[in-house]
N, C-alpha and C positions, 0 to 999 in steps of 0.2 A: 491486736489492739488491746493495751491494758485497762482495767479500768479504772485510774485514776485519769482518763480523759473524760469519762462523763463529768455531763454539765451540772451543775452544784442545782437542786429540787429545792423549793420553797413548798413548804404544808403549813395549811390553818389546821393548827390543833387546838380547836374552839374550845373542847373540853376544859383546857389548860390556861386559856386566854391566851394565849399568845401563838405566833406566828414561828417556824425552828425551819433554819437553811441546813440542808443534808449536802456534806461533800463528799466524793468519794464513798455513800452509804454511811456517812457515822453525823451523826448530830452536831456541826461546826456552829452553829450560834441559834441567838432567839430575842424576837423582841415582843416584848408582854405587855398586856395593853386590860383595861379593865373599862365596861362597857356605861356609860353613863345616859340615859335615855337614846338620844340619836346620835351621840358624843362616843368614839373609842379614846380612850386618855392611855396613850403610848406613855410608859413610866420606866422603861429599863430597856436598854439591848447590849447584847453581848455577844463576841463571836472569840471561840476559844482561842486561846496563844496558836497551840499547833498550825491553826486555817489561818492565823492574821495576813494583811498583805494581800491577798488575792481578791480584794474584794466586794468580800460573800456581805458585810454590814451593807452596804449600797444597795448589791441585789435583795438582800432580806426587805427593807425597809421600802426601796423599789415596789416591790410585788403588793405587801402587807400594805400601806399606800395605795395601789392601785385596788387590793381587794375593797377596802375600804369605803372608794368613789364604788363599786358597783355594788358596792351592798346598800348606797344609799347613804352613808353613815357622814359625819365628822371626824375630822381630826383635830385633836389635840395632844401638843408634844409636849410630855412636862419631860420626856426622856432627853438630855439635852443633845445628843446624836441624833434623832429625827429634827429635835430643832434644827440642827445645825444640815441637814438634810435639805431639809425644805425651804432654807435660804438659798441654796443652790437650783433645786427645782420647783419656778414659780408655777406650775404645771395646778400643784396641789394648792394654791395661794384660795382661791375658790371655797375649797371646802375645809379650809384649817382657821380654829377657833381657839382664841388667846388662852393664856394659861392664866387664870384667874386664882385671888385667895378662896374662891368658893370650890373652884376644882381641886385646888390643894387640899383643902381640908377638907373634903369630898373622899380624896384620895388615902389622904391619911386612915381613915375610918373604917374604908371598903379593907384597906391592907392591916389593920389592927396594929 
């Protein structure tokens, strides 16, 4: 059995803010979110050329999403891939809140 059959790992690397999909053991993408009271404000995801196609952007966002309902939290996508995400899965319709100019420029701030 090689291991390029293991199943592609999702970790919260809180430290980091954001969430990073391991395929194969190596770091194939990440979506980074910045925490705003009970709000996480998803602003970026990215999953390298080499992993594209297989995927891992769906499961990353999947998981990171799901961690998110059991942490209690909000969602907010100004990342326009969870947007485009969560049009597909009205599952999170619930706990996902508009992207506002107050988030914007919320956001601009917290990232300098």
């Amino acid at each position: 059995m090689s291991q390029s059959s293991a199943p592609p790992v999702v970790r919260h690397a809180d430290a980091k803010h954001r969430y990073e999909i391991l395929a194969d053991g190596v770091r194939a993408g990440l979506t980074v979110y910045r925490d705003r009271g009970d709000q996480r404000v998803f602003f970026h995801t990215e999953i390298d050329d080499a992993f594209a196609g297989r995927g891992l952007a769906s499961q990353l966002v999947q998981e990171a999403l799901t961690d998110v309902r059991q942490s209690g939290r909000r969602i907010v996508p100004v990342c326009p891939y969870v947007a485009k995400f969560l049009k597909r899965h009205e599952e999170f319709a619930d706990i996902t809140d508009p992207v506002t100019p107050e988030v914007l420029k919320w956001l601009e701030l917290e990232l300098g």
